[in-house]
C-alpha positions as CSV (number, residue, x, y, z in Angstrom):
1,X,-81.4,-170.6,-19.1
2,X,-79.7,-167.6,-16.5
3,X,-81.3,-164.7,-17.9
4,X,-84.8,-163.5,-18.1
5,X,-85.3,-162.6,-21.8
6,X,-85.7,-165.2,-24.2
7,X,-83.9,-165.1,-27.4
8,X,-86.4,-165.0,-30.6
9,X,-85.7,-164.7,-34.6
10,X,-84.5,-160.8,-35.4
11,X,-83.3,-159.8,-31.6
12,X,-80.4,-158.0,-31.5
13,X,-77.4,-160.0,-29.5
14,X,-74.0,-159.6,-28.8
15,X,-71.2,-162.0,-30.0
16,X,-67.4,-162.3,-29.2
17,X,-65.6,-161.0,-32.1
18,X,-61.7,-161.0,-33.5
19,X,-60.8,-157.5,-33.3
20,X,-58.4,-157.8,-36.7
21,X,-62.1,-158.4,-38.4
22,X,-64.1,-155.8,-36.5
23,X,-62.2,-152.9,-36.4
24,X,-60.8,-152.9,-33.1
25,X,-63.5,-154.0,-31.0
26,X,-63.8,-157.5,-29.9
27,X,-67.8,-157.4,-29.8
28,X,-70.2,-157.4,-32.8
29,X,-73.9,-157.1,-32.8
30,X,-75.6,-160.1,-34.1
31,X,-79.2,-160.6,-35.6
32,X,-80.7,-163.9,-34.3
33,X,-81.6,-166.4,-36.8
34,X,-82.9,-169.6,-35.6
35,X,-83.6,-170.6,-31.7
36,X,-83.7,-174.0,-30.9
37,X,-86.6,-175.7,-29.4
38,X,-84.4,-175.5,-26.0
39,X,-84.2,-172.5,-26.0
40,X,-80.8,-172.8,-24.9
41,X,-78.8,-172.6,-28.4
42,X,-79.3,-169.9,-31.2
43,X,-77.6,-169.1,-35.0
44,X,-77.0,-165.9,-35.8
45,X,-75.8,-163.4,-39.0
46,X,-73.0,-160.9,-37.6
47,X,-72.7,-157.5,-38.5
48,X,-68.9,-157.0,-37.8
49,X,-67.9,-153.3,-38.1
50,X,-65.8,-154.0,-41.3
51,X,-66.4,-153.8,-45.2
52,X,-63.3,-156.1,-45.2
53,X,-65.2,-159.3,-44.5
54,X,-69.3,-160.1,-45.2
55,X,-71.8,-161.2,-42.5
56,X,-70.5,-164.2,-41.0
57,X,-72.9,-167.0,-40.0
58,X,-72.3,-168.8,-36.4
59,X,-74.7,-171.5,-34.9
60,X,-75.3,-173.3,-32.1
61,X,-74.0,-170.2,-29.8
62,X,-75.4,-170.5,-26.0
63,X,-75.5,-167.5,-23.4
64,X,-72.7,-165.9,-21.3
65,X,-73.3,-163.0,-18.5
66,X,-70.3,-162.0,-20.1
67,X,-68.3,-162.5,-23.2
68,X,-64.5,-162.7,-23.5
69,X,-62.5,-163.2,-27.2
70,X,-59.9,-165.2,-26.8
71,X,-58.2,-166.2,-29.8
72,X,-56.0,-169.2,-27.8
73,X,-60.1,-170.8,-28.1
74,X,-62.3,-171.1,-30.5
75,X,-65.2,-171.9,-28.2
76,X,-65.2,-168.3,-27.2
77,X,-66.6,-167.4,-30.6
78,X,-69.8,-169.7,-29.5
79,X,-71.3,-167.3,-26.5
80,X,-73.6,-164.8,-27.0
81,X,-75.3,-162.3,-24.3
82,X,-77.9,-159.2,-24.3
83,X,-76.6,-156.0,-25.6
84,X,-76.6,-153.9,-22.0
85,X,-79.1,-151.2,-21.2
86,X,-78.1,-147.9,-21.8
């Protein structure tokens, strides 16, 4: 694992996200679910800023420094990284 926190159940993360389904922005916070024994792999239950769709479920996400949508692939949807200090 590259970064110094570890993920637990109910942190706060940050997941790529289509910006048609989030209103513009193409990152969502995300509530951390489950954290596999690895450590390296975690579900999560997004809060996309949209009454359009409900809280989408994604699993088995691993960490990125930095995420990146792109809607050519899907594989971007599966990173998640730390929200950045204010």
């Amino acid at each position: 694992m590259s970064h110094s926190q570890k993920p637990s159940i109910g942190r706060i993360v940050h997941v790529p996200m289509p910006p048609a389904a989030n209103n513009g922005s193409d990152t969502a916070a995300a509530i951390v679910t489950r954290v596999d024994e690895d450590e390296e792999t975690i579900n999560v239950r997004i809060f996309a800023d949209s009454t359009a769709s409900p809280q989408e479920w994604r699993t088995s996400l691993t960490h990125a420094d930095e995420l990146a949508y792109d809607p050519d692939d899907t594989t971007s949807l599966y990173r998640w990284t730390w929200p950045p200090r204010a």
